[in-house]
N, C-alpha and C positions, 0 to 999 in steps of 0.2 A: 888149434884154437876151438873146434868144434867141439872135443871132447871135453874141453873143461868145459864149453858151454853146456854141457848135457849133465855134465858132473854135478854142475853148480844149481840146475833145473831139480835134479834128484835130490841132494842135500835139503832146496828147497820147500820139496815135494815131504822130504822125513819131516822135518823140524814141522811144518806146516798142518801137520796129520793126526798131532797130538792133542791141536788144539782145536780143530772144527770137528774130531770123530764125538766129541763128547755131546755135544750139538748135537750133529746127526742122530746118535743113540738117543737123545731124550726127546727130540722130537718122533723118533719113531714109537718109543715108548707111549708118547702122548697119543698118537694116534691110534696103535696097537689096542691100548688101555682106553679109549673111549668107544669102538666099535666092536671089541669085544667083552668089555664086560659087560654091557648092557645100558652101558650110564650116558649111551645114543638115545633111548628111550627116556631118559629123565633128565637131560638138560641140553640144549642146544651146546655147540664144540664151540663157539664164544664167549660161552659162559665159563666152560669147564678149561679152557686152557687157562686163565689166569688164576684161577682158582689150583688147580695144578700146580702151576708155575710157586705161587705165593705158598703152598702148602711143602714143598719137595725143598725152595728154598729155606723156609724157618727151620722145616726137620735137618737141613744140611747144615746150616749153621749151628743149630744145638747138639750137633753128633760133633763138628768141630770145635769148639770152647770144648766140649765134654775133655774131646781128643786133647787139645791142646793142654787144658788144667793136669790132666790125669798120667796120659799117656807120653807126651812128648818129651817132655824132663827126664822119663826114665831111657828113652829111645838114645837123649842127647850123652847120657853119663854110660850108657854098652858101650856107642859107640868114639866115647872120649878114653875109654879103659882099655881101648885098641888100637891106640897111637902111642907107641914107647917115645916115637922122638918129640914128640910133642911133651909127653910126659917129663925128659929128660929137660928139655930148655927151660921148662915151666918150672924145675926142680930145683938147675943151677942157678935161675933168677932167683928162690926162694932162700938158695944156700947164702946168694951174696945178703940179700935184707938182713938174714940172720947174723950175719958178719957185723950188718952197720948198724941192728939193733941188740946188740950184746947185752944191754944193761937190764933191757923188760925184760923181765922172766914169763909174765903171762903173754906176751908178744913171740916169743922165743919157744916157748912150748905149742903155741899152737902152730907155727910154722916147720918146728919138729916133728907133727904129726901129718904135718900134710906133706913133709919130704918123706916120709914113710911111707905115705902113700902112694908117692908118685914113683918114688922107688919100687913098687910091687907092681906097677904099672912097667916100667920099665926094664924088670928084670921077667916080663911076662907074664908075672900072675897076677890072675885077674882078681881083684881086691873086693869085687862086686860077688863074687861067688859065681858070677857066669863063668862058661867056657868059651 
């Protein structure tokens, strides 16, 4: 019984570490960054940690929208061109639509192109031109 107490303390101990190190680092930063860069001589550390804080936060959030708008879409489609079996279900759900929509032609070709797709996913190559 001990042992998993101790087990459960460490698991703890991990998951718990991800979230207060980011803390610790930017308040050491703040501190690091007011007594040596010199900005101890030009504004009292009352002043300057919010200002800090409000400055560090706007820049994070405009690197994220950046991130998000630009960068994550393409993150999400690498890593959807890397699951064949997903590819495959998502493929035969498309096969049957096309079963029960026989009659649209423009309904019917575009789900023919996207079982092309998912086929080249599923036979491993990668349709994106990554490797």
């Amino acid at each position: 019984m001990k042992y998993n107490f101790f087990q459960r303390r460490y698991w703890d101990a991990r998951m718990g570490l991800p979230l207060v190190s980011p803390i610790v680092n930017a308040a050491n930063f703040i501190i690091l960054s007011y007594n040596f860069a010199g900005i101890s001589e030009v504004m009292p550390m009352e002043l300057y940690i919010p200002i800090f804080v409000i400055t560090i936060g706007a820049m994070l959030a405009g690197v994220g929208n950046l991130f998000r708008r630009k960068q994550q879409q393409v993150d999400w489609d690498m890593t959807y061109e890397r699951m064949p079996e997903q590819a495959k279900t998502n493929r035969l759900i498309l096969e049957c639509l096309k079963q029960m929509f026989h009659s649209s032609t423009d309904l019917r070709t575009i789900l023919e192109e996207r079982c092309e797709y998912l086929k080249k996913i599923e036979d491993g190559k990668q349709p994106g031109g990554s490797v």
